[in-house]
N, CA, C and O atoms as a GROMACS GRO file, in nm:
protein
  424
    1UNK      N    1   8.014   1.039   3.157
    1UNK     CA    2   7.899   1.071   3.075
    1UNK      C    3   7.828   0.941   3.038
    1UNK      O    4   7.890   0.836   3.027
    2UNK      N    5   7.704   0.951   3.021
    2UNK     CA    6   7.647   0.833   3.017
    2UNK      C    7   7.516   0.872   2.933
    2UNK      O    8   7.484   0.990   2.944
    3UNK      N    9   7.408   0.767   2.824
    3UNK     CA   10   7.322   0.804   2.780
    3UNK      C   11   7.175   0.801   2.865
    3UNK      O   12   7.136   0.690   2.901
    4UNK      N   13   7.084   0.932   2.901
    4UNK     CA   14   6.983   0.924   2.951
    4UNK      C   15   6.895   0.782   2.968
    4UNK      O   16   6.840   0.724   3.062
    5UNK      N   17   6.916   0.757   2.804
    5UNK     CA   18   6.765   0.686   2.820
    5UNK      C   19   6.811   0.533   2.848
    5UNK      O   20   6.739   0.450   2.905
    6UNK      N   21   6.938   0.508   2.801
    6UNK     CA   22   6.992   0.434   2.829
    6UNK      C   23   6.991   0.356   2.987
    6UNK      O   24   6.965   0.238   3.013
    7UNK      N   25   7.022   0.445   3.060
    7UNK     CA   26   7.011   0.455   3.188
    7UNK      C   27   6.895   0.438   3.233
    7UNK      O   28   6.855   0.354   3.313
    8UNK      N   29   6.827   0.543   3.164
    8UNK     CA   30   6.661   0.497   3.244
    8UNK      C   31   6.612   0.310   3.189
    8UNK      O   32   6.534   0.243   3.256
    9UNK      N   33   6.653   0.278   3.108
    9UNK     CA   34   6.570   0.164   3.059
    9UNK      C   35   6.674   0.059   3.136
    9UNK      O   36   6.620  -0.050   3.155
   10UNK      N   37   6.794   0.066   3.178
   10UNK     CA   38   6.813  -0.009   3.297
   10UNK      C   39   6.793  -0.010   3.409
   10UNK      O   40   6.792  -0.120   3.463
   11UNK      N   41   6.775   0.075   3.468
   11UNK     CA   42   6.702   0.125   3.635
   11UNK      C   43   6.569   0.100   3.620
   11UNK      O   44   6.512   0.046   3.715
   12UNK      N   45   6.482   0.138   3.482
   12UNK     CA   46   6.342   0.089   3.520
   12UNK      C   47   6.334  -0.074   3.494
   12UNK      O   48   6.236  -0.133   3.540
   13UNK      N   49   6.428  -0.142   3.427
   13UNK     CA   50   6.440  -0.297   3.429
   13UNK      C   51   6.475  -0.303   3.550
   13UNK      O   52   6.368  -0.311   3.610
   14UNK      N   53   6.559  -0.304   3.626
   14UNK     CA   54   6.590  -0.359   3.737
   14UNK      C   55   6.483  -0.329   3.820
   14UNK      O   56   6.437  -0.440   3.847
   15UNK      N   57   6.412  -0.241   3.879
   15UNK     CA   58   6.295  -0.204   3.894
   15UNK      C   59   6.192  -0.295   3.901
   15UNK      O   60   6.135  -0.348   3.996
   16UNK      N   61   6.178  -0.306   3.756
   16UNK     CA   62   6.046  -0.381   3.721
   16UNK      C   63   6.058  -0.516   3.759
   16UNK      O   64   5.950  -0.574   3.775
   17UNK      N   65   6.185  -0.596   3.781
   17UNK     CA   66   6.254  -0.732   3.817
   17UNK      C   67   6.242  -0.732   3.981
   17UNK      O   68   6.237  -0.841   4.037
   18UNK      N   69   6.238  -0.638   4.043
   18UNK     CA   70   6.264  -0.625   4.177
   18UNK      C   71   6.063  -0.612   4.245
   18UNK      O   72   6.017  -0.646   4.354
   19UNK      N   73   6.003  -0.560   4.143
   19UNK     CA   74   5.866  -0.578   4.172
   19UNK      C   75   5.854  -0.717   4.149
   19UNK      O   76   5.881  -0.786   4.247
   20UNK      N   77   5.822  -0.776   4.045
   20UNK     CA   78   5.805  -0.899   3.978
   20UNK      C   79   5.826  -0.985   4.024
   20UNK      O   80   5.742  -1.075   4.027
   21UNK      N   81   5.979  -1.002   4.094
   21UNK     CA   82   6.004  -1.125   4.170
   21UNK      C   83   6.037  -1.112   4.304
   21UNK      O   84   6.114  -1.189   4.360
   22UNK      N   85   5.954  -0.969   4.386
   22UNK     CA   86   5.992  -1.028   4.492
   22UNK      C   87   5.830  -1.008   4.608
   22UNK      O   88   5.716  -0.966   4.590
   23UNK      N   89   5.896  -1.057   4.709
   23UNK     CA   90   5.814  -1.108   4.795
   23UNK      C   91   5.683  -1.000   4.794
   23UNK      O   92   5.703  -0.880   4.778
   24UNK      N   93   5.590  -1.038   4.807
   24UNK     CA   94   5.434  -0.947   4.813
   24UNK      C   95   5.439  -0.907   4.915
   24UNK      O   96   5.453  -0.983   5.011
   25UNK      N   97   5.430  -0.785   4.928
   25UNK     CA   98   5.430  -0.679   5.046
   25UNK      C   99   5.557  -0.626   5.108
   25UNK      O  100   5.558  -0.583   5.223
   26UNK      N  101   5.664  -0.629   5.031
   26UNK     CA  102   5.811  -0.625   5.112
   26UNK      C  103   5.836  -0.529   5.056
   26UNK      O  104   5.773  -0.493   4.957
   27UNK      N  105   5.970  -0.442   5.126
   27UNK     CA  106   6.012  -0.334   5.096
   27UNK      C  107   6.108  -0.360   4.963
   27UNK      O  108   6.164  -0.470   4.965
   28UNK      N  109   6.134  -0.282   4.856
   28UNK     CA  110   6.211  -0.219   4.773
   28UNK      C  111   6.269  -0.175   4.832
   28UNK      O  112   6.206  -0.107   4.912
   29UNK      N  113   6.437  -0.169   4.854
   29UNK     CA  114   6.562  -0.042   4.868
   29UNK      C  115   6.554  -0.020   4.740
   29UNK      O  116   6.518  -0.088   4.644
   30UNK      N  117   6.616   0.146   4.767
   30UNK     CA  118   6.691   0.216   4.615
   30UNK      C  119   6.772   0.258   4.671
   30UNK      O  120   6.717   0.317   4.764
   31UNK      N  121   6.915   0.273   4.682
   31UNK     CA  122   7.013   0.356   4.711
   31UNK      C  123   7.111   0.391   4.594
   31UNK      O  124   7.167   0.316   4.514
   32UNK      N  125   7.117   0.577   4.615
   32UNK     CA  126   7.195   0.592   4.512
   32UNK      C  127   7.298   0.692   4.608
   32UNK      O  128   7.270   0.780   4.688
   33UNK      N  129   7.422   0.638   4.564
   33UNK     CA  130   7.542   0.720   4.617
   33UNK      C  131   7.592   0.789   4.547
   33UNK      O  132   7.553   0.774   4.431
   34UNK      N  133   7.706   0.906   4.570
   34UNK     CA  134   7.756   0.972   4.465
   34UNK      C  135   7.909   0.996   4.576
   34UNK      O  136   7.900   1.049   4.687
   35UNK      N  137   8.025   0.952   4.524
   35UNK     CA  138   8.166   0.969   4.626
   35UNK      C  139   8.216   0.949   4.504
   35UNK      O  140   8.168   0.991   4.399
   36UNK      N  141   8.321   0.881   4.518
   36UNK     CA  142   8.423   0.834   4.415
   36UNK      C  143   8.305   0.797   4.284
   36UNK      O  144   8.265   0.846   4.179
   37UNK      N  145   8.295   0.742   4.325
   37UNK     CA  146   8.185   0.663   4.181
   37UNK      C  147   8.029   0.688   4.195
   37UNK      O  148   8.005   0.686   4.316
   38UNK      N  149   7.955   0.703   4.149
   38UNK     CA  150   7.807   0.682   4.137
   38UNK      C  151   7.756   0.541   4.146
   38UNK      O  152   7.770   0.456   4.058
   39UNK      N  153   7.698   0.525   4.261
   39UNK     CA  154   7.635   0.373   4.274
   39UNK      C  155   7.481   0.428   4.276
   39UNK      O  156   7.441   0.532   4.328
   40UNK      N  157   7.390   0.309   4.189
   40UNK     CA  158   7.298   0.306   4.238
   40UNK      C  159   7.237   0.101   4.244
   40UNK      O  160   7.234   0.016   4.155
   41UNK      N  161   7.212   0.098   4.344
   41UNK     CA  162   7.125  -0.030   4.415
   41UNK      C  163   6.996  -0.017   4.468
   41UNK      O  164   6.933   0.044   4.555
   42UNK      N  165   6.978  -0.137   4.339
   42UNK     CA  166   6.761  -0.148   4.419
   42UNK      C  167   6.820  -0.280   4.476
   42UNK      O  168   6.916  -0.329   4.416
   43UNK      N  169   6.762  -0.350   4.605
   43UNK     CA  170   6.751  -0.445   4.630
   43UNK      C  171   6.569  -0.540   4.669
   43UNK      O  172   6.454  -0.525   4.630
   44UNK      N  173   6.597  -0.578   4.708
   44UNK     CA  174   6.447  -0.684   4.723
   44UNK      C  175   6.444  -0.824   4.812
   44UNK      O  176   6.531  -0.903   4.774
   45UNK      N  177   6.387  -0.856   4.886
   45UNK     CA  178   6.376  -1.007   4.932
   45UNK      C  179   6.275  -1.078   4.832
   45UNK      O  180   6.177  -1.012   4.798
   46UNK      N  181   6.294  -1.227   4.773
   46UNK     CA  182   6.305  -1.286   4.698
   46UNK      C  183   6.176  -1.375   4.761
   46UNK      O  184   6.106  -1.356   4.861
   47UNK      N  185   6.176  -1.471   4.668
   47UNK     CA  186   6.066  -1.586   4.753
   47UNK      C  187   6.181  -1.691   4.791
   47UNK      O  188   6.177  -1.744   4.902
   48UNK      N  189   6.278  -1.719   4.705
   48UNK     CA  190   6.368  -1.801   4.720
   48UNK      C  191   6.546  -1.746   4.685
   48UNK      O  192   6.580  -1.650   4.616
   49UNK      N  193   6.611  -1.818   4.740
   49UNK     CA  194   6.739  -1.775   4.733
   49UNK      C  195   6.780  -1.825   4.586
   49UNK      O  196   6.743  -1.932   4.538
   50UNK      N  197   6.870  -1.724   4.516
   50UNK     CA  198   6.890  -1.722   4.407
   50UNK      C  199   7.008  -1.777   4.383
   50UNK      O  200   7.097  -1.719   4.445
   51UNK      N  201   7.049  -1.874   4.312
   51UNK     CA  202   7.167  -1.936   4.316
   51UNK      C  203   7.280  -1.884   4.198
   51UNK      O  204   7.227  -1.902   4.088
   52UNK      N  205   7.412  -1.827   4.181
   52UNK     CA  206   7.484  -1.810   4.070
   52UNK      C  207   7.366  -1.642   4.001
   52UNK      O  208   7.313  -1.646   3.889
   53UNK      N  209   7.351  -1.523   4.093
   53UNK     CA  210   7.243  -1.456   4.039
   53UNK      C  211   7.334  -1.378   3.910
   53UNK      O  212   7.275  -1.326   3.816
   54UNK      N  213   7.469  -1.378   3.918
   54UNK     CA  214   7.546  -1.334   3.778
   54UNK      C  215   7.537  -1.417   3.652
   54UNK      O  216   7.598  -1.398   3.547
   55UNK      N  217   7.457  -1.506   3.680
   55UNK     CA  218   7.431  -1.583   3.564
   55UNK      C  219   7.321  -1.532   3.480
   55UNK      O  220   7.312  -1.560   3.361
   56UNK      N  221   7.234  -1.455   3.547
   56UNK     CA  222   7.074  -1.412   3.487
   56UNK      C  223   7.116  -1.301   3.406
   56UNK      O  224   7.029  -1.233   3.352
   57UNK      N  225   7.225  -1.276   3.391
   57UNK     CA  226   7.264  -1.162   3.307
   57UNK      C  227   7.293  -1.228   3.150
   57UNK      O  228   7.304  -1.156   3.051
   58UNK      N  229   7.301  -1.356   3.146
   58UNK     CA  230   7.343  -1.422   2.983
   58UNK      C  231   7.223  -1.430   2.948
   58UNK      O  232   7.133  -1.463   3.025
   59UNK      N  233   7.206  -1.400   2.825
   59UNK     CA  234   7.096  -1.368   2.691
   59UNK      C  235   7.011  -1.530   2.714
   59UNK      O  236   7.056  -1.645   2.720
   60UNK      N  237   6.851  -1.465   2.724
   60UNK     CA  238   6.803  -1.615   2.720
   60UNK      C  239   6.748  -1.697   2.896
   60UNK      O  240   6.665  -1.788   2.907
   61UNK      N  241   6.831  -1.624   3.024
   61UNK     CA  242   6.828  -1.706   3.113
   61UNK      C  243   6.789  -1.614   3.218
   61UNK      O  244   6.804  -1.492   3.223
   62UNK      N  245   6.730  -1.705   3.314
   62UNK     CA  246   6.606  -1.697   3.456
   62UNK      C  247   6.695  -1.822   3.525
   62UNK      O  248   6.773  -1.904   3.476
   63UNK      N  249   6.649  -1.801   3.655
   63UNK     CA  250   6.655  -1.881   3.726
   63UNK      C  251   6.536  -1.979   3.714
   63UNK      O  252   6.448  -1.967   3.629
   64UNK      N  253   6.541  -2.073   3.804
   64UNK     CA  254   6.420  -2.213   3.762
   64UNK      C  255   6.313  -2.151   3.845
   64UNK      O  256   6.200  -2.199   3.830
   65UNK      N  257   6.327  -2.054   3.930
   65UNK     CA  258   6.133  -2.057   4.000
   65UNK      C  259   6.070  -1.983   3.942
   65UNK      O  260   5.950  -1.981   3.965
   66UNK      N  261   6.136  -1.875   3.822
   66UNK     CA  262   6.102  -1.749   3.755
   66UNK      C  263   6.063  -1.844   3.581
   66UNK      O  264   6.144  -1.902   3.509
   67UNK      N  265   5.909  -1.829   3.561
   67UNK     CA  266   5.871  -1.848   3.423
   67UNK      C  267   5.825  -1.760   3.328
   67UNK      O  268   5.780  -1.787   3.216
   68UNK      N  269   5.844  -1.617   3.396
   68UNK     CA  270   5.782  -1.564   3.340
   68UNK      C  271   5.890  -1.451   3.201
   68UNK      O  272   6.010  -1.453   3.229
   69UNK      N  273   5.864  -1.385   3.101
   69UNK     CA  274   5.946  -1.334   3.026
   69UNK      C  275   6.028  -1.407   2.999
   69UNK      O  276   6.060  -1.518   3.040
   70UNK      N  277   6.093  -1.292   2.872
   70UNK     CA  278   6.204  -1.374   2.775
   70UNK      C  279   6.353  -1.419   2.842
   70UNK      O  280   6.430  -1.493   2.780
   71UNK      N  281   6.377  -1.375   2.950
   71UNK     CA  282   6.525  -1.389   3.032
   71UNK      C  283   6.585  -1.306   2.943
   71UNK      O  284   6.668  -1.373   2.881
   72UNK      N  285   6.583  -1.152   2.894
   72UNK     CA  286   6.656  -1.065   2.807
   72UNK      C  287   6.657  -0.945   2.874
   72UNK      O  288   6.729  -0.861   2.822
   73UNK      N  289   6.587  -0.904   2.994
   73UNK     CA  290   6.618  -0.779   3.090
   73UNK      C  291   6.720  -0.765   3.095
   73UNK      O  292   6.782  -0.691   3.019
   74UNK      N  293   6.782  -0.849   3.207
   74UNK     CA  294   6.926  -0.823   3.271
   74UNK      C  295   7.071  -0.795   3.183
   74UNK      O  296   7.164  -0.718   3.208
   75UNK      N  297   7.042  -0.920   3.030
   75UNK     CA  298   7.118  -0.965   2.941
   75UNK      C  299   7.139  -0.761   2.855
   75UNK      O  300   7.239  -0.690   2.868
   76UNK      N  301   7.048  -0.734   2.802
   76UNK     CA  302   7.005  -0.600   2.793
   76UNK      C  303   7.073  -0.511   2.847
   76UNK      O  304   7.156  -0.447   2.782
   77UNK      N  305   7.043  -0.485   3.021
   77UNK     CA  306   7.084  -0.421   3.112
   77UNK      C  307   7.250  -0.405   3.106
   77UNK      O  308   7.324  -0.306   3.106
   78UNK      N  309   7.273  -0.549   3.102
   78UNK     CA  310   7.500  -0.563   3.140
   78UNK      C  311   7.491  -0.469   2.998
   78UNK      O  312   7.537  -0.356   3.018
   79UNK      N  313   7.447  -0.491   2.870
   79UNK     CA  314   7.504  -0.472   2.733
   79UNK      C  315   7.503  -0.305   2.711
   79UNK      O  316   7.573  -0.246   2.629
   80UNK      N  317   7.398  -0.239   2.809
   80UNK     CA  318   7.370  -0.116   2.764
   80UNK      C  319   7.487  -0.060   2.908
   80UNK      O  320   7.566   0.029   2.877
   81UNK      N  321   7.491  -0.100   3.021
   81UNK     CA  322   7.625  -0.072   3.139
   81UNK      C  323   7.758  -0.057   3.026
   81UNK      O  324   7.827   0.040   2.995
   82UNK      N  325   7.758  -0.192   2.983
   82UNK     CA  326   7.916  -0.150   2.933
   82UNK      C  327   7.899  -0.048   2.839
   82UNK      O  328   7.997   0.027   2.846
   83UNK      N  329   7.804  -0.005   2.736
   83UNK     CA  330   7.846   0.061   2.630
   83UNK      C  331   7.837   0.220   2.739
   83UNK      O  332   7.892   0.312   2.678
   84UNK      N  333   7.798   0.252   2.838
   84UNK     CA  334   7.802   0.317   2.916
   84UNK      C  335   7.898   0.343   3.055
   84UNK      O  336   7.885   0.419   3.151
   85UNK      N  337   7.997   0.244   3.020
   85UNK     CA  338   8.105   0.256   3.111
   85UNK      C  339   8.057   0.254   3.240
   85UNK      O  340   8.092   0.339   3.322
   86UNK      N  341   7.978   0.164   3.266
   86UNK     CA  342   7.960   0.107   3.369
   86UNK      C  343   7.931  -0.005   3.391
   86UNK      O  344   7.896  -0.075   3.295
   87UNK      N  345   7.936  -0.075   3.560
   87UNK     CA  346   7.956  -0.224   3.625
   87UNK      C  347   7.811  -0.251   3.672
   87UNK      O  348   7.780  -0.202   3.781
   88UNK      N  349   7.710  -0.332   3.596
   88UNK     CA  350   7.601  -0.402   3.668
   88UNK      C  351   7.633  -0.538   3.690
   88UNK      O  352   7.641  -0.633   3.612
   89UNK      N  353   7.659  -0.526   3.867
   89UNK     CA  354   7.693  -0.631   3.922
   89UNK      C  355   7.581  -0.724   4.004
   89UNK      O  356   7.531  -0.642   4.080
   90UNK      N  357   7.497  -0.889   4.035
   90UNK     CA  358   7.443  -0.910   4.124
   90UNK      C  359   7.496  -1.024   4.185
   90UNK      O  360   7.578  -1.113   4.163
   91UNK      N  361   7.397  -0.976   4.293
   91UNK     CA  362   7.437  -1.070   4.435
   91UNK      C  363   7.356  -1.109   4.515
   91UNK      O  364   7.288  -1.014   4.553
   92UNK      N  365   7.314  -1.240   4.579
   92UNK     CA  366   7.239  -1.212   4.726
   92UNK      C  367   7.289  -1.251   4.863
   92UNK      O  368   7.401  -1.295   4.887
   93UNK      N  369   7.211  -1.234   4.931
   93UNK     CA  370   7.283  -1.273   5.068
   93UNK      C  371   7.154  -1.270   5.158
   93UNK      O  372   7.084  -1.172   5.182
   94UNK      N  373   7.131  -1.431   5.215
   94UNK     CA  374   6.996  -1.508   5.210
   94UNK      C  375   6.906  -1.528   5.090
   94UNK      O  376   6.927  -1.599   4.992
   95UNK      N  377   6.746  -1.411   5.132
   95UNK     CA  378   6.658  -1.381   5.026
   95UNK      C  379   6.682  -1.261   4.943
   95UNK      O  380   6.626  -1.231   4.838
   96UNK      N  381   6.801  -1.181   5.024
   96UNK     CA  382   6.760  -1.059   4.955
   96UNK      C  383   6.855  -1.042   4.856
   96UNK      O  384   6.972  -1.068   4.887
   97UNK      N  385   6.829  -1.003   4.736
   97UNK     CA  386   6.848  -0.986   4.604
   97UNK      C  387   6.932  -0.835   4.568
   97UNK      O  388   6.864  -0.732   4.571
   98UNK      N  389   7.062  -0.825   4.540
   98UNK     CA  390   7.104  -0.706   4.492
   98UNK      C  391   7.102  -0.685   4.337
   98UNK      O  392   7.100  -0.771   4.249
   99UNK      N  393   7.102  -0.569   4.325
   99UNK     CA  394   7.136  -0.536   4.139
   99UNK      C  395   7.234  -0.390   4.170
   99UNK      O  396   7.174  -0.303   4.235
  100UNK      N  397   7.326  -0.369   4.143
  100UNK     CA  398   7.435  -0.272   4.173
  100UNK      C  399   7.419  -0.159   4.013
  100UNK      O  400   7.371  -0.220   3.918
  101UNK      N  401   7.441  -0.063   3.995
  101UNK     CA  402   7.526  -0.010   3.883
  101UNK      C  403   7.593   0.055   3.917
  101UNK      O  404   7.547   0.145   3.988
  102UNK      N  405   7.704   0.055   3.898
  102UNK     CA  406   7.856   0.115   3.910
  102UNK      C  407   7.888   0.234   3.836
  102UNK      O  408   7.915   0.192   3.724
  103UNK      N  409   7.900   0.357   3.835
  103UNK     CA  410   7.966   0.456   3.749
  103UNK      C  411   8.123   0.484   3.737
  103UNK      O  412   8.186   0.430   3.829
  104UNK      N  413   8.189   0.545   3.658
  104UNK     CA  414   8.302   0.603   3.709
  104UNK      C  415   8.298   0.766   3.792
  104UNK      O  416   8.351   0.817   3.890
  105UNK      N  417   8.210   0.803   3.696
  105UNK     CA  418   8.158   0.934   3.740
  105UNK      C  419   8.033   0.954   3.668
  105UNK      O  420   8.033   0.859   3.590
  106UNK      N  421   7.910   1.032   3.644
  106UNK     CA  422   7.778   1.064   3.653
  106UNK      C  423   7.816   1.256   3.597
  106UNK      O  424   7.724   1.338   3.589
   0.00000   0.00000   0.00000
């Protein structure tokens, strides 16, 4: 069980992060699974490769090519996952940019 809006205001953050910083004219993935666990992943290609991207999740912090906003999305995002029993995990691999949320069940 998990809270609606809760949920929505992290999927439309990650969202809105995946417009914002990534490449002009490139595709958005969304994939949402449902097996053992409920996954859902937006991904994105980037302008630049993101270094340590589990770091953008601490209160306050961006990476250095990103000036824009408070760096409090993501920070937000982990805080409202856990009180929701779930894993927002990121990653990249090259340009392209993951944001994961993990369920136990949905």
């Amino acid at each position: 069980m998990a809270d609606k809006n809760q949920i929505e205001v992290i999927v439309n953050n990650l969202l809105s992060n995946a417009i914002k910083y990534g490449q002009e004219n490139s595709v958005i993935g969304i994939e949402v699974l449902q097996k053992e666990k409920t996954v859902i992943e937006i991904s994105n290609i980037t302008h630049q490769a993101v270094e340590n991207p589990e770091n953008l999740k601490g209160r306050f912090l961006r990476d250095s090519f990103h000036k824009e906003g408070f760096g409090l999305g993501l920070w937000i995002s982990e805080v409202l996952s856990e009180k929701n029993n779930a894993k927002l995990s990121l990653h990249t691999f090259d340009k392209r940019f993951f944001a994961k949320l993990e369920f136990d069940r949905l």
